[in-house]
C-alpha positions in Angstrom: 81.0 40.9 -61.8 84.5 43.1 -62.9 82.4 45.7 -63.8 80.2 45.9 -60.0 80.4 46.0 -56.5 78.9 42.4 -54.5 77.7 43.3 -51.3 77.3 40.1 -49.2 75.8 40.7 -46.1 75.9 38.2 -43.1 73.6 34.9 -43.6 72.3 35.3 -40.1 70.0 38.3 -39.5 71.5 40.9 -37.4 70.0 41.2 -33.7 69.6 44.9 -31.7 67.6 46.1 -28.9 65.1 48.8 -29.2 66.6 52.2 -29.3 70.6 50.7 -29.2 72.6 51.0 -32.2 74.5 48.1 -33.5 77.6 48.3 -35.6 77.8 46.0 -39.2 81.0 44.7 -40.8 79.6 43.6 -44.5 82.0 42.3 -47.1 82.2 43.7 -50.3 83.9 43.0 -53.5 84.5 45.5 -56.0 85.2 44.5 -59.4 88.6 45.1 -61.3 87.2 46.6 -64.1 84.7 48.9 -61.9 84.2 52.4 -62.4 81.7 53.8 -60.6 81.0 56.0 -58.0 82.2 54.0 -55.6 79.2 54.3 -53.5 76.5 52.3 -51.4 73.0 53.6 -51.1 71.6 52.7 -47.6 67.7 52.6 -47.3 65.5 51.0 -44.1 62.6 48.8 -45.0 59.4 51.0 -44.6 57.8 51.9 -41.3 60.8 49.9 -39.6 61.9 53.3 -37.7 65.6 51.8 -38.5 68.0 54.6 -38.6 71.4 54.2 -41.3 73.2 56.4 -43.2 71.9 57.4 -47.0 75.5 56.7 -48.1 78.4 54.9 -47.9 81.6 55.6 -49.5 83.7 52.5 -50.5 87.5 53.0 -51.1 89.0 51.4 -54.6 90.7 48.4 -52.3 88.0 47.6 -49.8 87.3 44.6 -48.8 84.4 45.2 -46.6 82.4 48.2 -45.0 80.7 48.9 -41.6 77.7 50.5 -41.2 75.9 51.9 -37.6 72.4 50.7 -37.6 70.0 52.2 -35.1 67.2 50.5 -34.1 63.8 52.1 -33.3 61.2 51.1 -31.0 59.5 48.5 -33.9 60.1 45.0 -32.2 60.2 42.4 -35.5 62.1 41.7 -38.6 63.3 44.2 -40.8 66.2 45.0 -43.6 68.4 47.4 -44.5 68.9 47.3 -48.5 72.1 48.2 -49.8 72.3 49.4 -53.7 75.6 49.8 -55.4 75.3 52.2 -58.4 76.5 48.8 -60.4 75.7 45.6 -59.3 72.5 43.9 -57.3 70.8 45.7 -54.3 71.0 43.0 -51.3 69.2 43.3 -47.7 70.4 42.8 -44.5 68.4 42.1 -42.1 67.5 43.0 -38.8 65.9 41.8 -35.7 65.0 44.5 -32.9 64.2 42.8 -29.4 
């Protein structure tokens, strides 16, 4: 783990209403021997009309990140995976009402 980013995002899924956005603060813990890009690549579960950035840009120091998620008009569960160029992708998920 010195050499990767852990992403831990919230045990609970995260609940939005159709077509509102919803704002995530996800901790993150970037290893002391890391030396990547320092990066987070943001992808929507298919056909979950979830709107996120591609990218996120972590800082060398961060402790966490936020991240807008818009919600489309696909009532159910869905995620939001987050891949570090080094380290495990994990999902957060989403509820839209």
């Amino acid at each position: 783990s010195l050499l990767q980013v852990t992403v831990t995002p919230p045990p609970a899924p995260v609940a939005v209403t159709a077509g509102q956005k919803v704002t995530v603060k996800i901790p993150v813990e970037i290893g002391a021997a890391y030396n990547g890009t320092f990066a987070l690549k943001l992808e929507p579960s298919p056909g979950s009309d979830l709107k996120v950035p591609s990218t996120v840009a972590l800082k060398e120091d961060d402790k966490d990140f936020t991240v807008e998620i818009t919600a489309g008009f696909k009532p159910g569960t869905h995620w939001v995976r987050v891949t570090p160029d080094a380290g495990p992708a994990k999902d957060i998920r989403v509820i839209v009402k």
